[in-house]
C-alpha positions as CSV (number, residue, x, y, z in Angstrom):
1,X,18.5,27.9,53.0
2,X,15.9,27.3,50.3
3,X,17.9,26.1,47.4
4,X,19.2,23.3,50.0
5,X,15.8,22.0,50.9
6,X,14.7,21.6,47.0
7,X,18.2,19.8,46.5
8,X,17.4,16.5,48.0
9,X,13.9,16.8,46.7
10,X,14.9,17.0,43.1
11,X,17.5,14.4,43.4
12,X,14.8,12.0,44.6
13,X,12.4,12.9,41.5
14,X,15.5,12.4,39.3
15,X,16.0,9.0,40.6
16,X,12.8,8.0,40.4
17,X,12.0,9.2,36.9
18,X,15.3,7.2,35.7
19,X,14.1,4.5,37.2
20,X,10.7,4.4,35.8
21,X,12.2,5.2,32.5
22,X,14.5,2.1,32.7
23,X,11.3,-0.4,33.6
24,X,9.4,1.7,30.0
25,X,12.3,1.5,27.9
26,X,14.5,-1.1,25.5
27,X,15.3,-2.4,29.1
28,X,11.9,-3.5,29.5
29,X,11.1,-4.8,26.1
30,X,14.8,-7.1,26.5
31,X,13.9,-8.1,29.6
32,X,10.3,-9.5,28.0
33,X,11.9,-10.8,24.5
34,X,12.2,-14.5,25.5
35,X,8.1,-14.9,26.5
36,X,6.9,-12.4,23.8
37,X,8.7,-14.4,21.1
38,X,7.5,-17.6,22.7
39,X,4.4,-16.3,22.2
40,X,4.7,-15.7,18.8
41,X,5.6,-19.3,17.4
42,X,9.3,-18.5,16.7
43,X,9.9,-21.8,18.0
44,X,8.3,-23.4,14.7
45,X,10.3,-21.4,12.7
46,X,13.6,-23.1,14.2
47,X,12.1,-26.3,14.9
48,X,13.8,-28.0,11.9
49,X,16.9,-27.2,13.9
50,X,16.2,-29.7,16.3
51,X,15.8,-26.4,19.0
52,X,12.7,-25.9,21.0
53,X,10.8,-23.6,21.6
54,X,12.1,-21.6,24.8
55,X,16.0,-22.2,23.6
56,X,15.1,-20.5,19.9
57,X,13.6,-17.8,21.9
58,X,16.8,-17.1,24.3
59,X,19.0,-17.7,21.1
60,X,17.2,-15.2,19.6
61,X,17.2,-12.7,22.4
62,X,20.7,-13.2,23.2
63,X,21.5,-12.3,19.3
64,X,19.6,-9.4,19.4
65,X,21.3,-8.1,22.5
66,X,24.8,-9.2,20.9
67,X,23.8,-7.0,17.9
68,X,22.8,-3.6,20.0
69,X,26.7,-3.7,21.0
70,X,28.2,-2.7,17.7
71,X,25.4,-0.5,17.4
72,X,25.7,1.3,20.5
73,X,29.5,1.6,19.8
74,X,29.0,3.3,16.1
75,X,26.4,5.9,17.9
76,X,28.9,6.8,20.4
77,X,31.3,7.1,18.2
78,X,28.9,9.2,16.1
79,X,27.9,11.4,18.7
80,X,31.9,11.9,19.5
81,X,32.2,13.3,16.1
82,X,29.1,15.2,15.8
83,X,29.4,16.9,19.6
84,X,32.9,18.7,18.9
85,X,32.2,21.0,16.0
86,X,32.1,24.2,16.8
87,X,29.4,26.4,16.9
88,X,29.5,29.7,14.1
């Protein structure tokens, strides 16, 4: 009877640390990429582009994001490797 009242308790912790950890995480800094490089001036930098200021920083985000794919893909793969050798 016990181990089925701590069941939905530590389901609910679970959720809610996953979701704090999403809002602290790379999710958080993406989410905030456009305004913090607005911030920074990046829009100078491409300004002899002919692109302003909030489109540099979206291009920029969006290329960012575009590059984490492969990335992501070459750890997985990594981690597929690595994860089936056998223990001595």
């Amino acid at each position: 009877m016990a181990g089925t009242l701590i069941q939905p308790f530590t389901y609910i912790i679970i959720l809610k640390s996953s979701l704090l950890l999403q809002f602290s995480g790379i999710n958080g800094v993406l989410y905030y990429t456009p305004q913090i490089l607005e911030q920074a001036g990046v829009g100078v930098l491409l300004s002899n582009l002919g692109i302003s200021n909030t489109s540099a920083s979206i291009l920029i985000s969006a290329l960012v994001t575009l590059l984490m794919l492969p990335s992501i893909g070459i750890a997985m793969r990594f981690m597929d490797v690595a994860g089936r050798r056998l223990v001595p």
